[in-house]
Residue, then its C-alpha position, 0 to 999 in steps of 0.5 A: x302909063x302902060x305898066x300901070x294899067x297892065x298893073x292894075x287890071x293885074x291887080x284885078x285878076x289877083x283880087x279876084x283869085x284870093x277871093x275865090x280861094x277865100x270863099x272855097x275856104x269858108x265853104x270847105x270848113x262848113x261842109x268838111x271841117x278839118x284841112x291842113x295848111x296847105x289844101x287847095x282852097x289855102x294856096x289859091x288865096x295864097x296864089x291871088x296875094x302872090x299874084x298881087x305882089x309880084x305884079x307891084x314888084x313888077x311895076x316898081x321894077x320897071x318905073x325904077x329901071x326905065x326912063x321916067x314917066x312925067x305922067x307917072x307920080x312916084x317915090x324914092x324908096x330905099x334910096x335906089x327905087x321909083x315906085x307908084x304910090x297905089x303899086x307901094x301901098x298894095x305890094x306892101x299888104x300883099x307882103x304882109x299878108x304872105x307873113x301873115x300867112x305864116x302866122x297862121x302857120x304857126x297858130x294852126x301847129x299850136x291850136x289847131x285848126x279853127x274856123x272862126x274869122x277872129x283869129x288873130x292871124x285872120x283878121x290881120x290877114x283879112x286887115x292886109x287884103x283891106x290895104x291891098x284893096x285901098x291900093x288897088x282902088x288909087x291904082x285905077x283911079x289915077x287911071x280914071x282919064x282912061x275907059x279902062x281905068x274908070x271901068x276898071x274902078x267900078x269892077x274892082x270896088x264891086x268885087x273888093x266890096x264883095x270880099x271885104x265882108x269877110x273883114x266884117x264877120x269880126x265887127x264886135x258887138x255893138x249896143x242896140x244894132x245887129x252888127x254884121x247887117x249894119x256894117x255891111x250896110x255901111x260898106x255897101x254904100x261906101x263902095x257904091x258912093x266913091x264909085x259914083x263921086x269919082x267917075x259921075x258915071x250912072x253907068x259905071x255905078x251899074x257896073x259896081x253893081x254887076x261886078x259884085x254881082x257877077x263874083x257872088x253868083x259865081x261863088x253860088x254856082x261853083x264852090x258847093x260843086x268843087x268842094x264836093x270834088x275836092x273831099x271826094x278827090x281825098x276820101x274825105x266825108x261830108x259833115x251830115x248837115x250839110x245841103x248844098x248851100x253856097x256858104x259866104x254867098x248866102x251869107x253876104x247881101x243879095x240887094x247890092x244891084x238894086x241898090x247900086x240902080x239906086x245910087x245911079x238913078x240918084x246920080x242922073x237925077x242930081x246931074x240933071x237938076x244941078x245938085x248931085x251931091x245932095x242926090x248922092x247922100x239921100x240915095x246912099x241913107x236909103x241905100x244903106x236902109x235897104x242893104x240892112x234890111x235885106x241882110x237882115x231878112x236874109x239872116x231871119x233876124x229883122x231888127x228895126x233899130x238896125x235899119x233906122x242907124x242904118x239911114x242915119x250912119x249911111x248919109x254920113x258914109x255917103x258924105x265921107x265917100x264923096x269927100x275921099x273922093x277928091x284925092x282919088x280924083x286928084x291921083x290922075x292929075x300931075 
């Protein structure tokens, strides 16, 4: 199992390098404007997906040319290579998100270039990094009867959480509901939850917290700076608007730690007295509500009827979180 925990803390590093590029990329649109194909903040998120597929290249390379490992699960692909399922499934994203990204390419020469996450090539690209964060979370799961793999999950869903909103800029509209608020709610709660029922960690809950946390905070810190750098390196000016403000960690919840103290206060509880599923549920709607209204008061655009189907939807969430949990939990056993 070596190759693949080295694989999926790998899978780690890429994540978190792409989203990186991601959030400089948004930033340098709003602050500057104009770029090409090829600037910095581009080929850094094209860095993180390359650094995601040639890790599973990498790891199916070794399962197919090494001797087999009982304790690895694995799929005859084309004939001649064994690969573990999570490496597939997430090298499989990483590629079409490369293509993806020739596509956008091509857009990019025949429109121009925009800064709307609702491009075609965006949102396929954006649909890739959502598979290649499916892949990622059964690549640690199935290393859960380890530390590392279990701290590993909790990390990689807070930091995956994190560049998933970007994913939800194109949720179309939706009647009654502020959409934005109300999906990043529902995705909020869903990384919170499946952590929770696949590790039954209070702590590791916590460390989802901390790491979505730790990423946003970064991207405060450091985008506005570097962007500045960056322009300033190309004699490029600054839009006349602009004050300094960290644009996708503005825009993405700052109440995912209280929330994530929440859901794991809720999963000691229900430890405690026998009914964890139960805590986990009421935890995930009230959960849900405070994430929705947080995002909303942060948008200046309070909206009650987003809070209500907030709770309401983040209950359902949370029950479907628990019961995806089964097959990730199963991943780690042969």
């Amino acid at each position: 199992m070596k190759a693949e925990r080295i694989g999926a803390w790998m899978l780690m590093v890429g994540a978190s390098i792409a989203i990186f590029g991601l959030t400089w990329d948004i930033q340098w649109h709003t602050d500057v404007g104009p770029d090409t194909f090829f600037t910095a903040p581009h080929l850094v998120m094209y860095i993180g997906s390359a650094t995601t597929g040639l890790t599973c290249l990498a790891v199916v390379l070794y399962r197919t040319f090494r001797r087999p490992d009982p304790d690895v699960r694995t799929v005859k692909v084309l004939g001649t290579f064994r690969a573990p399922i999570p490496f597939l499934i997430t090298g499989l994203a990483a590629a079409a998100e490369l293509m993806y990204g020739l596509t956008d390419l091509w857009w990019h020469t025949v429109y121009g270039f925009d800064a709307t996450p609702t491009s075609p090539p965006h949102v396929a690209m954006s649909l890739c990094f959502l598979i290649e964060a499916v892949g990622g979370v059964m690549a640690f799961a199935s290393l859960r009867e380890s530390r590392s793999g279990r701290v590993g999950l909790a990390a990689y869903v807070g930091l995956s959480v994190y560049g998933q909103i970007f994913l939800l800029l194109s949720t179309p509209p939706l009647p009654l509901v502020a959409a934005l608020p109300f999906a990043v709610s529902l995705l909020c709660v869903l990384g919170l939850i499946l952590v929770a029922a696949v590790t039954r960690s209070p702590g590791l809950v916590m460390v989802t917290g901390l790491s979505y946390a730790a990423i946003q905070g970064i991207t405060w810190v450091l985008n506005p700076p570097i962007t500045r750098a960056y322009a300033d390196s190309l004699g490029l000016p600054f839009r006349d608007y602009v004050d300094g403000t960290p644009v996708y960690a503005a825009f993405s919840p700052f109440v995912m730690l209280p929330v994530a103290l929440l859901v794991a206060g809720a999963l000691a509880v229900g430890k405690r007295f026998g009914s964890v599923k139960g805590a986990v549920m009421g935890s995930g709607a009230i959960g849900a509500a405070l994430v929705a209204f947080g995002h909303l008061l942060q948008l200046d655009a309070m909206d009650v009827a987003t809070i209500v189907a907030a709770t309401v939807f983040g209950a359902v969430v949370a029950l479907a979180a628990w019961r995806m949990s089964a097959p990730l939990r199963n991943l780690a056993e042969v």
